[in-house]
Biopython code that builds the backbone (N, CA, C, O; Angstrom):
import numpy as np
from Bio.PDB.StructureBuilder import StructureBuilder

atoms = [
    (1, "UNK", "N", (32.734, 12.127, -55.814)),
    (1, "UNK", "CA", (31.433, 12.361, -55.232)),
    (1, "UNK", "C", (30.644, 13.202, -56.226)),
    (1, "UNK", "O", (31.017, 14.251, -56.750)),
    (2, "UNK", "N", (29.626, 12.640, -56.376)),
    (2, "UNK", "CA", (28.266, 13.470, -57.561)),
    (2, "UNK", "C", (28.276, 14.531, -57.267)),
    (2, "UNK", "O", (29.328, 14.786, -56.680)),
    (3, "UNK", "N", (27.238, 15.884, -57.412)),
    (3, "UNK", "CA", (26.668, 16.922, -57.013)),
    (3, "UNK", "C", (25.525, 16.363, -55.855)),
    (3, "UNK", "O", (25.405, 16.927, -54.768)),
    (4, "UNK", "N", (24.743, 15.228, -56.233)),
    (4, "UNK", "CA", (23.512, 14.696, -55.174)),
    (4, "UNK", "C", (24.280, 14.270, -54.453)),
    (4, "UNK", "O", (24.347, 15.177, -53.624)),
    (5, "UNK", "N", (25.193, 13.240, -54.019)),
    (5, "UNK", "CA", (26.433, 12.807, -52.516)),
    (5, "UNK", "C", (26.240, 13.720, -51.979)),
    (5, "UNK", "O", (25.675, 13.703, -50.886)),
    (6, "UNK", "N", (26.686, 14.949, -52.630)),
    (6, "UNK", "CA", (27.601, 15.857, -51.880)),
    (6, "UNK", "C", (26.164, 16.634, -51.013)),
    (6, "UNK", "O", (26.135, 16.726, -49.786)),
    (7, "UNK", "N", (25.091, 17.119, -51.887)),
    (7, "UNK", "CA", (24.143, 17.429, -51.269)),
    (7, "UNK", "C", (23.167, 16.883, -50.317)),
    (7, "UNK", "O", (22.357, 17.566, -49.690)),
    (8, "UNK", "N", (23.333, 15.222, -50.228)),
    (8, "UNK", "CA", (23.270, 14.033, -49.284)),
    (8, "UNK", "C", (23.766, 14.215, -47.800)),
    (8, "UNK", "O", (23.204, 14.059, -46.716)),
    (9, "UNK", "N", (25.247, 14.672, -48.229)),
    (9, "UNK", "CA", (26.046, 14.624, -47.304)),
    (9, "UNK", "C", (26.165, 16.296, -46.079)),
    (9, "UNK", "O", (26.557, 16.456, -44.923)),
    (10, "UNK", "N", (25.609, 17.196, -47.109)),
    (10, "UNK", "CA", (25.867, 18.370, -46.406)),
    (10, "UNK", "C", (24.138, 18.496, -45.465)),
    (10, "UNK", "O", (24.086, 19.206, -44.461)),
    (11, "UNK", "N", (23.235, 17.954, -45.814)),
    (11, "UNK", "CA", (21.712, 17.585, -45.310)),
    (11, "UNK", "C", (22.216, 16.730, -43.560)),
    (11, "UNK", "O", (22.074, 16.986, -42.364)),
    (12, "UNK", "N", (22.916, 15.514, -44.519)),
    (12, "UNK", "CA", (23.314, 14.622, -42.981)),
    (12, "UNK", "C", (24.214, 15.435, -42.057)),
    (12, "UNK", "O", (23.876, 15.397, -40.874)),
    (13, "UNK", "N", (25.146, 16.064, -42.314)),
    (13, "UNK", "CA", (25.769, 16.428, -41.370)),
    (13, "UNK", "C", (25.241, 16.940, -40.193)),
    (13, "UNK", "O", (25.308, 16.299, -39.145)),
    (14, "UNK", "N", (24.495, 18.516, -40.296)),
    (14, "UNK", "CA", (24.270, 19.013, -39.523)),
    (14, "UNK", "C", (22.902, 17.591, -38.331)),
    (14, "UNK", "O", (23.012, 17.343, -37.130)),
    (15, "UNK", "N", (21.846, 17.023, -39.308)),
    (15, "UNK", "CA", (21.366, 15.993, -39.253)),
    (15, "UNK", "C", (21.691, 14.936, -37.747)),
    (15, "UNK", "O", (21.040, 14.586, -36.763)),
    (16, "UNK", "N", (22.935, 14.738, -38.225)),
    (16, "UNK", "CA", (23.132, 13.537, -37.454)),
    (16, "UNK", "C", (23.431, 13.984, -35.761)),
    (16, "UNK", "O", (22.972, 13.250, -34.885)),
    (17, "UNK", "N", (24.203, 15.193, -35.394)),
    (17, "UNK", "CA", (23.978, 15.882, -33.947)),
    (17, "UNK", "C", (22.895, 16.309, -33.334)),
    (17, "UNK", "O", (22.668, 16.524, -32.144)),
    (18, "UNK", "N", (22.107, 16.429, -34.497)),
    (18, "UNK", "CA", (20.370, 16.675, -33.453)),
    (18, "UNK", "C", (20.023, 15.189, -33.339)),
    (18, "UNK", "O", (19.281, 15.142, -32.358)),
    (19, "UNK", "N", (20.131, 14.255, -33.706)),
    (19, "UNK", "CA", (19.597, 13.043, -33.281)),
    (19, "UNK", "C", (20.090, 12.488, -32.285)),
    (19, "UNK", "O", (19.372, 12.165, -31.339)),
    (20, "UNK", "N", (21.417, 12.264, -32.295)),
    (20, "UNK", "CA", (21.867, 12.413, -30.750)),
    (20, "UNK", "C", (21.502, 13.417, -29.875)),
    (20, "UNK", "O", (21.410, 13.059, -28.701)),
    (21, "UNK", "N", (21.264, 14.602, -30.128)),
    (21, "UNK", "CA", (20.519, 15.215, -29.307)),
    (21, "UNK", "C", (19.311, 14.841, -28.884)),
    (21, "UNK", "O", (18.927, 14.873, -27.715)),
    (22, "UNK", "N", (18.783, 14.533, -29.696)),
    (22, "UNK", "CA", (17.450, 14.053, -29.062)),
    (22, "UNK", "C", (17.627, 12.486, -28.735)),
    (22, "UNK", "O", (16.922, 12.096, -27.805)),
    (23, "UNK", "N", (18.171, 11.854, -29.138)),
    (23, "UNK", "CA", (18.520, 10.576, -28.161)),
    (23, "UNK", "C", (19.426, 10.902, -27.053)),
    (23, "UNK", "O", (19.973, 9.974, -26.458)),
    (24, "UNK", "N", (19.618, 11.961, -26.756)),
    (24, "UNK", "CA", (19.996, 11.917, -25.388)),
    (24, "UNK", "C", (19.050, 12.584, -24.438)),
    (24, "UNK", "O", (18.682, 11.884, -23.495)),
    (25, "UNK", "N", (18.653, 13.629, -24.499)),
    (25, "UNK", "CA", (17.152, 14.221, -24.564)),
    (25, "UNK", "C", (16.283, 12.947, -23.990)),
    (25, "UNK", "O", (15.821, 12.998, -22.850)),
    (26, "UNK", "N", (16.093, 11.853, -24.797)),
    (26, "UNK", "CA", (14.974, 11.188, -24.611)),
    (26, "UNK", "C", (15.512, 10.102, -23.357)),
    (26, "UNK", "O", (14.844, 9.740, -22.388)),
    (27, "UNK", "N", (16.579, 9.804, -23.612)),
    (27, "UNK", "CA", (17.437, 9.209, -22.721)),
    (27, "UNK", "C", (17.321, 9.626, -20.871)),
    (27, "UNK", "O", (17.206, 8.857, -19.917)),
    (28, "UNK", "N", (17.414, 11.268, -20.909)),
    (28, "UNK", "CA", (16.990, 11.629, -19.721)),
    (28, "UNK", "C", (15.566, 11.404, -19.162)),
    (28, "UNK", "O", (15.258, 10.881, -18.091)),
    (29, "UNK", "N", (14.435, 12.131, -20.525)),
    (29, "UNK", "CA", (13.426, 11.785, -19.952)),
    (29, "UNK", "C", (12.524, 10.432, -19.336)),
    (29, "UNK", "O", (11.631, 10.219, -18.516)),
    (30, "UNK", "N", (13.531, 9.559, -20.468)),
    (30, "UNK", "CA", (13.175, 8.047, -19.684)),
    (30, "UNK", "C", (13.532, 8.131, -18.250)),
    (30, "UNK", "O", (12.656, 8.080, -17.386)),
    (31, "UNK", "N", (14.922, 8.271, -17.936)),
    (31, "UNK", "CA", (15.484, 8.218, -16.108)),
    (31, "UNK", "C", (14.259, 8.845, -15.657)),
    (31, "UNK", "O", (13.484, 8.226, -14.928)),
    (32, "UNK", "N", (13.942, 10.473, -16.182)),
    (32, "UNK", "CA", (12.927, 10.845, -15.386)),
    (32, "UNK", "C", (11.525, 10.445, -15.136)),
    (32, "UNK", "O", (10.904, 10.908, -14.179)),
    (33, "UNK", "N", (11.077, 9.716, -15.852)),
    (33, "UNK", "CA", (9.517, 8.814, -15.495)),
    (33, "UNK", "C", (9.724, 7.976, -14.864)),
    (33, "UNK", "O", (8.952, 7.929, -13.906)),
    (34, "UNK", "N", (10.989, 6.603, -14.923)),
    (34, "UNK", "CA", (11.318, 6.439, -14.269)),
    (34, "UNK", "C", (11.620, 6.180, -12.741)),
    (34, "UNK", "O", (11.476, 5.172, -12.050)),
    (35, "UNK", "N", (12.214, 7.785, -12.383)),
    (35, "UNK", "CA", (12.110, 8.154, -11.274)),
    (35, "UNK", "C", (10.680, 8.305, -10.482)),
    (35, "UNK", "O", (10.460, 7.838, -9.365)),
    (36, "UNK", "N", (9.523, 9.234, -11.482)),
    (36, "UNK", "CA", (8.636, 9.373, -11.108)),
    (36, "UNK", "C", (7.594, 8.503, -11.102)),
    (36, "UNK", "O", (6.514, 8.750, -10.565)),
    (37, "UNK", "N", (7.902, 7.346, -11.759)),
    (37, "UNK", "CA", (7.289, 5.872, -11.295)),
    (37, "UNK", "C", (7.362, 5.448, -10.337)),
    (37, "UNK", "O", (6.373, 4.912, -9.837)),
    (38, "UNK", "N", (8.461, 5.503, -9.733)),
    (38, "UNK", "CA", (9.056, 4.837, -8.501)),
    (38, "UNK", "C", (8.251, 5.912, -7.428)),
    (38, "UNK", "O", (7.549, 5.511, -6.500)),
    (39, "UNK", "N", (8.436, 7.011, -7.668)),
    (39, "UNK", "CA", (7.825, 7.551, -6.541)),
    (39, "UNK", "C", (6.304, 7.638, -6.779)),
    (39, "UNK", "O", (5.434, 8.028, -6.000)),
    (40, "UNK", "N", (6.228, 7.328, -7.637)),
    (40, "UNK", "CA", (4.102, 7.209, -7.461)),
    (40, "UNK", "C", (4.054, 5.602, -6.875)),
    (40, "UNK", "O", (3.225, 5.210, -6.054)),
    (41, "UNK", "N", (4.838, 4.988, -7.317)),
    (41, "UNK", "CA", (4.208, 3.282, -7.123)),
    (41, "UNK", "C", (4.539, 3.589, -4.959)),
    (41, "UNK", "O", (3.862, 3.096, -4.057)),
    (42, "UNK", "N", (5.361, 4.217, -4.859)),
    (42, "UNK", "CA", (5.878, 4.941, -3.093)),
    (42, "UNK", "C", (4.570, 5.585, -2.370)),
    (42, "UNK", "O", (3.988, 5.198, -1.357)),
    (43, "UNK", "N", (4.346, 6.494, -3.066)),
    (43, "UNK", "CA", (3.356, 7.288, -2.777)),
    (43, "UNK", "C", (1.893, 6.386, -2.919)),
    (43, "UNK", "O", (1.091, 6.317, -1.987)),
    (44, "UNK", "N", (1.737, 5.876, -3.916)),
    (44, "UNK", "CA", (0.455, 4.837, -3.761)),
    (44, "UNK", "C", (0.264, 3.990, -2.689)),
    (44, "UNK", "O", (-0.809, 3.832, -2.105)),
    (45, "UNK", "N", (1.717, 3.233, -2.333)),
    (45, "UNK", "CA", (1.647, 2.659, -1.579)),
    (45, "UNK", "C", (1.534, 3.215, 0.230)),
    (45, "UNK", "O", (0.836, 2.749, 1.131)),
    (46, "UNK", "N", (2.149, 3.934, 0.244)),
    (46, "UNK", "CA", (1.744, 4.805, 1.588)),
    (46, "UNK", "C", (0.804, 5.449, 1.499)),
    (46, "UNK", "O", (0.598, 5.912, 2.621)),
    (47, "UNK", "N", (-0.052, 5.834, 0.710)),
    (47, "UNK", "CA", (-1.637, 5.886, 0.527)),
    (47, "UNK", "C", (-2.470, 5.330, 0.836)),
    (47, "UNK", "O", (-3.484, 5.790, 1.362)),
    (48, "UNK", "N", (-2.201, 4.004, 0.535)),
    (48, "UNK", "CA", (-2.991, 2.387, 0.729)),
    (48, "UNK", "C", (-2.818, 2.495, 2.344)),
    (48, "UNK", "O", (-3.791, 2.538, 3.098)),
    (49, "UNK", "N", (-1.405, 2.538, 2.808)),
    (49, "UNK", "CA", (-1.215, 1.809, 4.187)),
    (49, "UNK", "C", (-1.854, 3.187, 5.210)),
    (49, "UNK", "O", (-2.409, 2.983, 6.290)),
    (50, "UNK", "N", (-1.691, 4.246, 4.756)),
    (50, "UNK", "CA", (-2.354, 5.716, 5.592)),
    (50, "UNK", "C", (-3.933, 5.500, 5.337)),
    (50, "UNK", "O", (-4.585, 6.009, 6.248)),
    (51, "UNK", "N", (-4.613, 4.971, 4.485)),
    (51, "UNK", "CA", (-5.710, 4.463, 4.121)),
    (51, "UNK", "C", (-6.547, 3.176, 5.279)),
    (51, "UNK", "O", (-7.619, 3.133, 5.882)),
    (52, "UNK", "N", (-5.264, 2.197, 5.122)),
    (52, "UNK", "CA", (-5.881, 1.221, 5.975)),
    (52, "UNK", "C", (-5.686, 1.656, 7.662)),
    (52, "UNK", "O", (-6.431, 1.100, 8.468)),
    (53, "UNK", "N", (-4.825, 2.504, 8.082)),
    (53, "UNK", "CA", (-4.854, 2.907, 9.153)),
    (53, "UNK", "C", (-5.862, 4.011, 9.858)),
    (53, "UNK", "O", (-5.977, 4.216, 11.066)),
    (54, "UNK", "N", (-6.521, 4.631, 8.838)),
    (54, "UNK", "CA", (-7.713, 5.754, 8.964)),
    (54, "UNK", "C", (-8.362, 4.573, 9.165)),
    (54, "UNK", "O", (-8.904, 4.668, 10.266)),
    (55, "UNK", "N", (-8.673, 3.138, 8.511)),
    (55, "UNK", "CA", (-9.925, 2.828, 7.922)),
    (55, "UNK", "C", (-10.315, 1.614, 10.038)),
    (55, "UNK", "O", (-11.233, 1.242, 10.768)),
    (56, "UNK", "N", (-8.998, 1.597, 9.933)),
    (56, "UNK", "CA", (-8.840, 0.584, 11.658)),
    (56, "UNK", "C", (-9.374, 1.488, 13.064)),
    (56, "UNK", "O", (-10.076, 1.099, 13.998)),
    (57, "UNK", "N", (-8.624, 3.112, 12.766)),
    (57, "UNK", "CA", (-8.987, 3.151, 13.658)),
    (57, "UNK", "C", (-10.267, 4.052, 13.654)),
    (57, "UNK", "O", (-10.757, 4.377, 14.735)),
    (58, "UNK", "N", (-10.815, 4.462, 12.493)),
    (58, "UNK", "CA", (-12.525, 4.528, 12.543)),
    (58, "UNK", "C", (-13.308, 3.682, 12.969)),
    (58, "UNK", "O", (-14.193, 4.093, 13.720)),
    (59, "UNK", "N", (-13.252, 2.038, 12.600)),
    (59, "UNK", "CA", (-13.714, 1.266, 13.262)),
    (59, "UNK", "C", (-13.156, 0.809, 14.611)),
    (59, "UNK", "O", (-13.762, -0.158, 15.073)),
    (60, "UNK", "N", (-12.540, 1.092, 15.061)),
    (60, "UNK", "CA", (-11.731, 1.139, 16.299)),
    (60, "UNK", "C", (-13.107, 1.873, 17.169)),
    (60, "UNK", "O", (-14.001, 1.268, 17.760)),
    (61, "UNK", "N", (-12.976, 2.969, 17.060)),
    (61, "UNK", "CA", (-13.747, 4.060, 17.956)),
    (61, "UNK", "C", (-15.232, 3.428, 17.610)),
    (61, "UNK", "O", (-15.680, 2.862, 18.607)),
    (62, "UNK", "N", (-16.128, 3.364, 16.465)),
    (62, "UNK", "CA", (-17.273, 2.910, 15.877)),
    (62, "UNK", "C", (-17.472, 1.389, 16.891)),
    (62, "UNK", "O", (-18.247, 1.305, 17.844)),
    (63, "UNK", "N", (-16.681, 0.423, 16.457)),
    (63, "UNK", "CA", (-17.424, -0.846, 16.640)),
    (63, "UNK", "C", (-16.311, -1.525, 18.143)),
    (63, "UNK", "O", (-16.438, -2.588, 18.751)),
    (64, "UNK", "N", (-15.710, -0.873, 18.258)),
    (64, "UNK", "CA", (-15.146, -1.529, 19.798)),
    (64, "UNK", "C", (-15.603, -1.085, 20.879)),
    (64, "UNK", "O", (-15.135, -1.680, 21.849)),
    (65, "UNK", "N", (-16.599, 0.017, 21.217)),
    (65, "UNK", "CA", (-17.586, 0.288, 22.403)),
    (65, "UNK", "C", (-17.901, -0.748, 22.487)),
    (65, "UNK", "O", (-17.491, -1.566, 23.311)),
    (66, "UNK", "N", (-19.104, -0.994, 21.210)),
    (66, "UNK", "CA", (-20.152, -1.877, 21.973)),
    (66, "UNK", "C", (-19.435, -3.648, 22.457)),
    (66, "UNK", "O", (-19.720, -4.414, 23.378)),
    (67, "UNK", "N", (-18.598, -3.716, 21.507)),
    (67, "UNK", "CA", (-17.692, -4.879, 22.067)),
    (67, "UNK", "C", (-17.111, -4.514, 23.815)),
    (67, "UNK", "O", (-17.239, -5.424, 24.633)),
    (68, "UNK", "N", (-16.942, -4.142, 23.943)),
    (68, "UNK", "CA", (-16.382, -3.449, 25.513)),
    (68, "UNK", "C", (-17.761, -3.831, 26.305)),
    (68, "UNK", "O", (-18.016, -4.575, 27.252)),
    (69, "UNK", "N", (-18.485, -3.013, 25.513)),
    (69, "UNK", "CA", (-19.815, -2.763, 26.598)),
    (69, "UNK", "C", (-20.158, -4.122, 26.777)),
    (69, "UNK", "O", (-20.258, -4.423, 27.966)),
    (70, "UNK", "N", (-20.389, -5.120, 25.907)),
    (70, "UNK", "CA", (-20.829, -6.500, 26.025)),
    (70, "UNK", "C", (-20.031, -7.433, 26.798)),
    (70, "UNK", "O", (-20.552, -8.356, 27.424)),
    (71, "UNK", "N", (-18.247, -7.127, 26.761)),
    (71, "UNK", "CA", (-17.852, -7.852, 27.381)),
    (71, "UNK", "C", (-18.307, -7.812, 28.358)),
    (71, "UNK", "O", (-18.960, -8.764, 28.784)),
    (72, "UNK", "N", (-18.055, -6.309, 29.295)),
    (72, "UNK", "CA", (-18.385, -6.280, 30.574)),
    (72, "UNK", "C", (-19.793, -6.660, 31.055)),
    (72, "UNK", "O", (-20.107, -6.756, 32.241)),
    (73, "UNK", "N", (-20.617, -6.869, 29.992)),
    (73, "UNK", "CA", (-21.701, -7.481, 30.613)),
    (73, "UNK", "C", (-21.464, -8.439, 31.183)),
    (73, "UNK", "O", (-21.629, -8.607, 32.392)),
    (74, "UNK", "N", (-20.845, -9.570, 30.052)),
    (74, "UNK", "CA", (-21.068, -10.758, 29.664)),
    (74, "UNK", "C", (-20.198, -10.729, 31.287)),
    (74, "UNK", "O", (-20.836, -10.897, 32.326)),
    (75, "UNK", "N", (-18.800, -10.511, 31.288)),
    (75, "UNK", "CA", (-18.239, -10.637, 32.693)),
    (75, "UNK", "C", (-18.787, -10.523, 33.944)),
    (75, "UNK", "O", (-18.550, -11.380, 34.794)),
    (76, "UNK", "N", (-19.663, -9.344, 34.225)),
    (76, "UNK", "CA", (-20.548, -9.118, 35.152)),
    (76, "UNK", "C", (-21.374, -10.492, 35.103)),
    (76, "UNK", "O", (-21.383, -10.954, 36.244)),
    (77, "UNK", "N", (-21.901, -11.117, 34.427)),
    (77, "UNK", "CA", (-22.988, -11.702, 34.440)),
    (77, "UNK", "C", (-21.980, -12.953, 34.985)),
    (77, "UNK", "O", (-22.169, -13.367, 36.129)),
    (78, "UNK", "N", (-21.008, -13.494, 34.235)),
    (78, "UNK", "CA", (-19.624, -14.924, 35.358)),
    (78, "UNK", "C", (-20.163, -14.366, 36.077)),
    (78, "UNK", "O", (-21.334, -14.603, 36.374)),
    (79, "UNK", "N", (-19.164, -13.065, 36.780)),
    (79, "UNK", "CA", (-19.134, -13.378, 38.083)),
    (79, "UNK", "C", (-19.977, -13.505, 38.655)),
    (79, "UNK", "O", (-19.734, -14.405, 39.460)),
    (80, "UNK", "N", (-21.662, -12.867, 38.873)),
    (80, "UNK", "CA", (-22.773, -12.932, 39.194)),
    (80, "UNK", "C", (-23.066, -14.718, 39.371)),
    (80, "UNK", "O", (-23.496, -15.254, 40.392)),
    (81, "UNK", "N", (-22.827, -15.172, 38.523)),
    (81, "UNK", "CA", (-23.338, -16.584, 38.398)),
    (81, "UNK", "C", (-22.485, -17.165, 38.639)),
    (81, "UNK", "O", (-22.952, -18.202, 38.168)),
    (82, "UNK", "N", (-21.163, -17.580, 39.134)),
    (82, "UNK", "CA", (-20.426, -18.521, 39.914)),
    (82, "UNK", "C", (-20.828, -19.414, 40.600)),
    (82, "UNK", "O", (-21.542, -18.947, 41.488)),
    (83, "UNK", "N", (-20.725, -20.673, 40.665)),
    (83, "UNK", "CA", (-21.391, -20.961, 41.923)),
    (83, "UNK", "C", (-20.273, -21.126, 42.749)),
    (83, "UNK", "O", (-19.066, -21.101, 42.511)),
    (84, "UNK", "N", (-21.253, -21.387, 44.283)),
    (84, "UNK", "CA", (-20.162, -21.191, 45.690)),
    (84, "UNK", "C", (-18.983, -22.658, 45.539)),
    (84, "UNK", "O", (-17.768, -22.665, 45.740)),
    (85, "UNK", "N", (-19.976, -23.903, 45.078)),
    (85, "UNK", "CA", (-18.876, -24.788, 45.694)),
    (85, "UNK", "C", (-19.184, -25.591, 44.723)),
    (85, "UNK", "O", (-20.215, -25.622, 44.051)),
    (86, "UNK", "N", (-18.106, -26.343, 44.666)),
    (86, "UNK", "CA", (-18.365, -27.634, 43.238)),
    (86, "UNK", "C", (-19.036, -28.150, 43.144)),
    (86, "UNK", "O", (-19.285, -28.109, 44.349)),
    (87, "UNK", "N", (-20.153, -29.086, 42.587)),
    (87, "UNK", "CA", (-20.463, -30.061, 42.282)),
    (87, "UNK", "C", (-20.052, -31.263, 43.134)),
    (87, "UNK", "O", (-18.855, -31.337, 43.412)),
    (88, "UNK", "N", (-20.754, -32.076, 43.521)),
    (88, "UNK", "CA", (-20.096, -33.266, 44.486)),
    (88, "UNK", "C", (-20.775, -34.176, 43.443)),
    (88, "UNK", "O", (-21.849, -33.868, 42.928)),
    (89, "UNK", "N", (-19.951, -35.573, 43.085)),
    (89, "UNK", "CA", (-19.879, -36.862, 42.904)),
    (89, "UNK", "C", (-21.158, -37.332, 43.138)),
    (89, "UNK", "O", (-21.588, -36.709, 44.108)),
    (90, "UNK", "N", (-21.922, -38.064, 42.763)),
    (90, "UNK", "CA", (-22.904, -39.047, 43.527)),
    (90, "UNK", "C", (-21.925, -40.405, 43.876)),
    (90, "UNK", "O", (-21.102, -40.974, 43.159)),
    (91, "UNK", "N", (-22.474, -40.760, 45.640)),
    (91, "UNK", "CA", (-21.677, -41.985, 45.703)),
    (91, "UNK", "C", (-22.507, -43.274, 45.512)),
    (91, "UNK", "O", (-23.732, -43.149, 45.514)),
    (92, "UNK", "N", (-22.093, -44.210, 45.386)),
    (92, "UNK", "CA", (-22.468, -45.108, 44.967)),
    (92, "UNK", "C", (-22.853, -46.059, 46.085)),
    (92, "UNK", "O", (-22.049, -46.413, 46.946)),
    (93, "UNK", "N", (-24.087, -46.447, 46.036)),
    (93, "UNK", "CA", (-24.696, -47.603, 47.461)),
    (93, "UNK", "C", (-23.640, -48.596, 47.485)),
    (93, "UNK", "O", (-23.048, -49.203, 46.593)),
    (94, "UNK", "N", (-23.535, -48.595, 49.248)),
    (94, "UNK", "CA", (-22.628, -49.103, 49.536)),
    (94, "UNK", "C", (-23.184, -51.223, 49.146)),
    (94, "UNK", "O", (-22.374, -52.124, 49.364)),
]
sb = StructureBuilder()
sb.init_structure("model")
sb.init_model(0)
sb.init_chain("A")
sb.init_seg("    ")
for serial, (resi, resn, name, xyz) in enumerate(atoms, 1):
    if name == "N":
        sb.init_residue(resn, " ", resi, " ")
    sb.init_atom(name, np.array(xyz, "f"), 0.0, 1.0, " ", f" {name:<3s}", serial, name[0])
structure = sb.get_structure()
């Protein structure tokens, strides 16, 4: 081995355990985004659905009165207008 090998070699040594260190290092922090992907894409999504459930029953309270109120018109007004007895046939000359 030269004088440069040898000074090659004493550079790599210490060298080569921090890189595994940090490939393991990086190794975790991948699992950990990861993880915290999963729980944002979670959290987004129960956002969305706590979202669409504010958004139902605002219009719930907002726009289903006046639907109510109209039915019962509209119902009041059947029954009001029923008539008593069917319709009869015209008969035909004998």
């Amino acid at each position: 081995m030269t004088a440069g090998e040898g000074s090659t070699v004493s550079i790599q040594h210490p060298t080569v355990p921090s890189i595994v260190t940090i490939s393991t290092q990086l190794n975790t922090v991948t699992s950990h985004l990861a993880e915290i992907r999963k729980a944002n894409q979670e959290l987004t999504s129960s956002l969305h659905n706590l979202s669409s459930r504010v958004a139902n029953e605002s219009a719930t309270n907002k726009d289903i009165h006046p639907l109510q109120t109209a039915l019962g018109d509209l119902s009041h007004r059947v029954t009001a207008s029923a008539p008593t007895a069917p319709p009869t046939a015209p008969t035909a000359p004998p």
